[in-house]
N, CA and C atoms as a LAMMPS dump frame, in Angstrom:
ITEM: TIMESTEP
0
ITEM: NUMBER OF ATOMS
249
ITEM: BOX BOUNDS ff ff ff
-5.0000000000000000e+02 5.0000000000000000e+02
-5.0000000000000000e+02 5.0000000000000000e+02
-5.0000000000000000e+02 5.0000000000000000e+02
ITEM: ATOMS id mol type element x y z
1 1 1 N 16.323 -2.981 17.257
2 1 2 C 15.622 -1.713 17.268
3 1 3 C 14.242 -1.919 16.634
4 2 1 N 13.221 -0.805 17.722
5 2 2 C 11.732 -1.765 16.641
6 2 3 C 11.376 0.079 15.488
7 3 1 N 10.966 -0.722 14.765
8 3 2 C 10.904 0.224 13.262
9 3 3 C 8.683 0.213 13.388
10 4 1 N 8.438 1.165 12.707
11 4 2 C 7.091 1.649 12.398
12 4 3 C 7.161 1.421 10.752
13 5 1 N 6.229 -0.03 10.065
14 5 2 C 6.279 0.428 8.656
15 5 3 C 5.082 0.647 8.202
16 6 1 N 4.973 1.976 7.171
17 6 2 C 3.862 1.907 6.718
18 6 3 C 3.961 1.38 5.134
19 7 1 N 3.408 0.381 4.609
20 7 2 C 3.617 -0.288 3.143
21 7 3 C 2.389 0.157 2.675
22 8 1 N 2.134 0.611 1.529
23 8 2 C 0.915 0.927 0.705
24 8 3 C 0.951 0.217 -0.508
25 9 1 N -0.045 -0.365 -0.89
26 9 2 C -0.246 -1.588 -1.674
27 9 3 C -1.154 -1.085 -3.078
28 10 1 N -1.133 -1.137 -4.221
29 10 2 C -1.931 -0.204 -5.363
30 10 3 C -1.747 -1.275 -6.359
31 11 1 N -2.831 -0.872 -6.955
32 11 2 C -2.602 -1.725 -8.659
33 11 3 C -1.675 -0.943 -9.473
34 12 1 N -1.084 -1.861 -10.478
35 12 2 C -0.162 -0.757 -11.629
36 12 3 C -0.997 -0.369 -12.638
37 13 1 N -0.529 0.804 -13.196
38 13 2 C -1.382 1.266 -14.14
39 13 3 C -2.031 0.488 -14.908
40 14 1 N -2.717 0.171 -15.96
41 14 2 C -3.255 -0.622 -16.544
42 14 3 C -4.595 -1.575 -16.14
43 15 1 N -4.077 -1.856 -14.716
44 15 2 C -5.343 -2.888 -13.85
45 15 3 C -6.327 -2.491 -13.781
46 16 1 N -7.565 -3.43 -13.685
47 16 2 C -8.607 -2.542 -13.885
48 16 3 C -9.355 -2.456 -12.242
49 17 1 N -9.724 -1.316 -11.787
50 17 2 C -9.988 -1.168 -10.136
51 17 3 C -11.945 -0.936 -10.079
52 18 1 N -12.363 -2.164 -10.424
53 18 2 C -13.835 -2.236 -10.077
54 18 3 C -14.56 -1.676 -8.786
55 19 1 N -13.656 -1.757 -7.624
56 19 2 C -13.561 -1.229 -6.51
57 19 3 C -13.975 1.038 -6.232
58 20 1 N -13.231 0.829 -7.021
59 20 2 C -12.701 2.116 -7.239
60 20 3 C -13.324 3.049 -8.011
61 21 1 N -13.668 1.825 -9.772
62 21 2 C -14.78 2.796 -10.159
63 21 3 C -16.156 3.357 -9.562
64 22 1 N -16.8 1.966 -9.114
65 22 2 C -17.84 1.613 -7.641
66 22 3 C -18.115 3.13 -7.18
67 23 1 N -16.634 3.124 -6.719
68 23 2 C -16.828 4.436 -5.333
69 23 3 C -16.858 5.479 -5.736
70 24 1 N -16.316 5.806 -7.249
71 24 2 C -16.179 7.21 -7.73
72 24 3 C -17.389 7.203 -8.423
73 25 1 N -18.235 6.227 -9.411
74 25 2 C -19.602 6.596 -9.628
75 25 3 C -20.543 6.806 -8.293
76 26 1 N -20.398 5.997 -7.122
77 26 2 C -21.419 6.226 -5.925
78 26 3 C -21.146 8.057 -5.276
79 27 1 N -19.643 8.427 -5.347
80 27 2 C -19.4 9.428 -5.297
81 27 3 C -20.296 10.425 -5.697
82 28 1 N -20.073 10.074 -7.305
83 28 2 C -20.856 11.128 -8.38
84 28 3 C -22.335 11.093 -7.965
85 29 1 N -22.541 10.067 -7.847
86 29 2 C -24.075 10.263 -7.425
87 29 3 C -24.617 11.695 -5.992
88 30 1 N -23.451 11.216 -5.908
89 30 2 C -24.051 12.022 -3.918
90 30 3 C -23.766 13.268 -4.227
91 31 1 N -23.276 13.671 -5.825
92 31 2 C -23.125 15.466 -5.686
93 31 3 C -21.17 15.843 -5.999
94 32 1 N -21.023 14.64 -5.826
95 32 2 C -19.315 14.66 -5.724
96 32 3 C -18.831 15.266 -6.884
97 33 1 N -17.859 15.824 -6.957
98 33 2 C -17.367 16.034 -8.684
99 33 3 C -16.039 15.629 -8.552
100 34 1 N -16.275 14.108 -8.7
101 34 2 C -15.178 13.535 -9.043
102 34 3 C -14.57 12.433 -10.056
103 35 1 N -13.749 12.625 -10.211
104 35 2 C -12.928 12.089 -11.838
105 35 3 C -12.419 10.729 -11.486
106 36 1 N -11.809 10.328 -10.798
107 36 2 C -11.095 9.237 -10.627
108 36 3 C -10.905 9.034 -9.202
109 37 1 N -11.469 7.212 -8.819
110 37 2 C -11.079 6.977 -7.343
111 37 3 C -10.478 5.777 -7.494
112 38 1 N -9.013 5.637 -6.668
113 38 2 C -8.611 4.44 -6.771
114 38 3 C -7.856 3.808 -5.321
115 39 1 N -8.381 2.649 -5.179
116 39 2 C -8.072 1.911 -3.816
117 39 3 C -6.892 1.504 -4.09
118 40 1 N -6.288 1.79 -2.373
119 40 2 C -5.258 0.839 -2.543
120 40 3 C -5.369 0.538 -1.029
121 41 1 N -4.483 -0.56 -0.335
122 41 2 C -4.635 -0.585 1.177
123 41 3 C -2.984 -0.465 1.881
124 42 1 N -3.208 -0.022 2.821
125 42 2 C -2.341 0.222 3.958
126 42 3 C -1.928 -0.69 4.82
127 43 1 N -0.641 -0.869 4.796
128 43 2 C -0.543 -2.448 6.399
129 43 3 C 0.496 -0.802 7.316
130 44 1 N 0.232 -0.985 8.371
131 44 2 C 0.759 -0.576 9.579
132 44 3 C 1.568 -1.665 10.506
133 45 1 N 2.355 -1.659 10.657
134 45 2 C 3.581 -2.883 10.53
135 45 3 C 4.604 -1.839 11.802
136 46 1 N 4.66 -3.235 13.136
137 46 2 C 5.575 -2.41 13.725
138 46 3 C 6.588 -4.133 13.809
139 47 1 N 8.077 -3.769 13.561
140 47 2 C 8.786 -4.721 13.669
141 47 3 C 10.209 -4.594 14.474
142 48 1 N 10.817 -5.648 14.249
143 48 2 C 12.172 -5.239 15.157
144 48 3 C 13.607 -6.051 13.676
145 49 1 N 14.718 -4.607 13.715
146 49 2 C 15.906 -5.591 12.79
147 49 3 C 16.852 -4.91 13.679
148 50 1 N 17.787 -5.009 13.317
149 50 2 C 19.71 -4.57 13.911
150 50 3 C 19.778 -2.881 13.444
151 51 1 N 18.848 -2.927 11.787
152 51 2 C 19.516 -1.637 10.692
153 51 3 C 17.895 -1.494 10.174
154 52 1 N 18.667 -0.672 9.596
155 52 2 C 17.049 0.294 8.847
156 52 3 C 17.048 -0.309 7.574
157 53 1 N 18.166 -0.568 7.264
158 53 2 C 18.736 -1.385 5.975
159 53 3 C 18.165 -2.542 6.246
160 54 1 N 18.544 -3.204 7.498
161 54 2 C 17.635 -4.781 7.665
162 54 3 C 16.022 -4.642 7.496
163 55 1 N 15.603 -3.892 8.358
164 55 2 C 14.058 -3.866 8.112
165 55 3 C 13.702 -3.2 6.661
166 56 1 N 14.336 -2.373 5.802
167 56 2 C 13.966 -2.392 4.547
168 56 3 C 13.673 -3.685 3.923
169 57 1 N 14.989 -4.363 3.837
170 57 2 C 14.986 -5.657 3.249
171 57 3 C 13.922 -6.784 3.849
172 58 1 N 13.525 -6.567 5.242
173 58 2 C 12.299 -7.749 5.506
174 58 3 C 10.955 -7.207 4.865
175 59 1 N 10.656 -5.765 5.251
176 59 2 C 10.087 -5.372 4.35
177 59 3 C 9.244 -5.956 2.792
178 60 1 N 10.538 -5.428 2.622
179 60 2 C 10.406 -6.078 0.948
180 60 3 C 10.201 -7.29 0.967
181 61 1 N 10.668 -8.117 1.581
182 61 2 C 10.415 -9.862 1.675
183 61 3 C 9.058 -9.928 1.993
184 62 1 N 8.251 -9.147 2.95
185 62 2 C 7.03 -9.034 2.988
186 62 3 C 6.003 -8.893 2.44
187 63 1 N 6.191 -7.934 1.536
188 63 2 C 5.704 -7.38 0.06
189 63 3 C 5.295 -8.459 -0.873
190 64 1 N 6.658 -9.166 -0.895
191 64 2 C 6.945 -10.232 -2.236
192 64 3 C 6.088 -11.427 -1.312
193 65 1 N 6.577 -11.949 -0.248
194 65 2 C 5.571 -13.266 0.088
195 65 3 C 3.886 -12.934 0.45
196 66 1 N 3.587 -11.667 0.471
197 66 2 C 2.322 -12.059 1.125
198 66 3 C 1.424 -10.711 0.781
199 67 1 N 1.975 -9.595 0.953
200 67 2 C 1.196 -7.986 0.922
201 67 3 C 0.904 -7.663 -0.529
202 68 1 N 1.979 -7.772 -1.559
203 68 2 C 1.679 -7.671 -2.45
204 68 3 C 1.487 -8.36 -4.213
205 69 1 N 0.951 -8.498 -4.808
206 69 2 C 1.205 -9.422 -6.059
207 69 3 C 2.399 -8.918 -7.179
208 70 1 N 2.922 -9.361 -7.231
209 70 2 C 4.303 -8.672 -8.067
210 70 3 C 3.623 -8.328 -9.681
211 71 1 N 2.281 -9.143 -9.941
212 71 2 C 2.279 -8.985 -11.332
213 71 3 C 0.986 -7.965 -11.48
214 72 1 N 0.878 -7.461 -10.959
215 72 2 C -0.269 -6.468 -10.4
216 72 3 C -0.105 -5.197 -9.77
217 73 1 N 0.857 -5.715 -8.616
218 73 2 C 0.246 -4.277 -7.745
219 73 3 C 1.939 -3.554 -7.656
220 74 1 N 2.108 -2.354 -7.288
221 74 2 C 3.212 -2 -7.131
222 74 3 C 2.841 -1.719 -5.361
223 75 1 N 4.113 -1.181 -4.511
224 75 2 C 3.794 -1.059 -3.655
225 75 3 C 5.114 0.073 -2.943
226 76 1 N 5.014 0.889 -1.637
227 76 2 C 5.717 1.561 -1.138
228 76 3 C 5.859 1.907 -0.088
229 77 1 N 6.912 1.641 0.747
230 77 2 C 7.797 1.145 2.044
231 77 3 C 8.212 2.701 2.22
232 78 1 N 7.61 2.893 3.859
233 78 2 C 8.03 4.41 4.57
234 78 3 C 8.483 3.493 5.98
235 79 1 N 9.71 3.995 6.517
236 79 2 C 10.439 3.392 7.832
237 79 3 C 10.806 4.576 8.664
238 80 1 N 10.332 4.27 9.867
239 80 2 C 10.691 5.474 10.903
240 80 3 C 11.065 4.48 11.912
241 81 1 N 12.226 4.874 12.879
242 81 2 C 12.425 4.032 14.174
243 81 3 C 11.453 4.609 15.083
244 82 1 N 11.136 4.065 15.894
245 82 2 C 10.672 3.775 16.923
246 82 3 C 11.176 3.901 18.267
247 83 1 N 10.628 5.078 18.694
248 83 2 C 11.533 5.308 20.548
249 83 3 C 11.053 4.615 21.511
């Protein structure tokens, strides 16, 4: 069965997001009134398992080898099948 994943990838609290401050001072500049901006990125992931349970678990194997840094970033797995 093929599955739709969307994984979102973020720093954990503490990290510091140079990125992020960047965009929320360039923000402020343009008039913005804003407090806090913080990046994170998106993979759009279409795959195929047996179970929803299977593609959770590749998922996550995904995460850990390649999408995300375990000592850094946290991250979060949304699964919808696919018609």
């Amino acid at each position: 069965m093929k599955y739709s994943l969307r994984i979102e990838v973020k720093l954990k609290p503490g990290h510091g997001d140079p990125e992020g401050e960047t965009t929320a001072d360039l923000l402020k500049e343009l008039g913005f009134s804003v407090e806090k901006c913080m990046i994170s990125k998106v993979y759009n992931v279409v795959a195929e398992a047996k179970t929803r349970k299977g593609m959770l678990e590749q998922a996550e194997e995904m995460c850990k080898k390649l999408l995300a840094n375990p000592t850094k970033d946290d991250y979060r797995i949304s699964i919808e099948a696919k018609k």
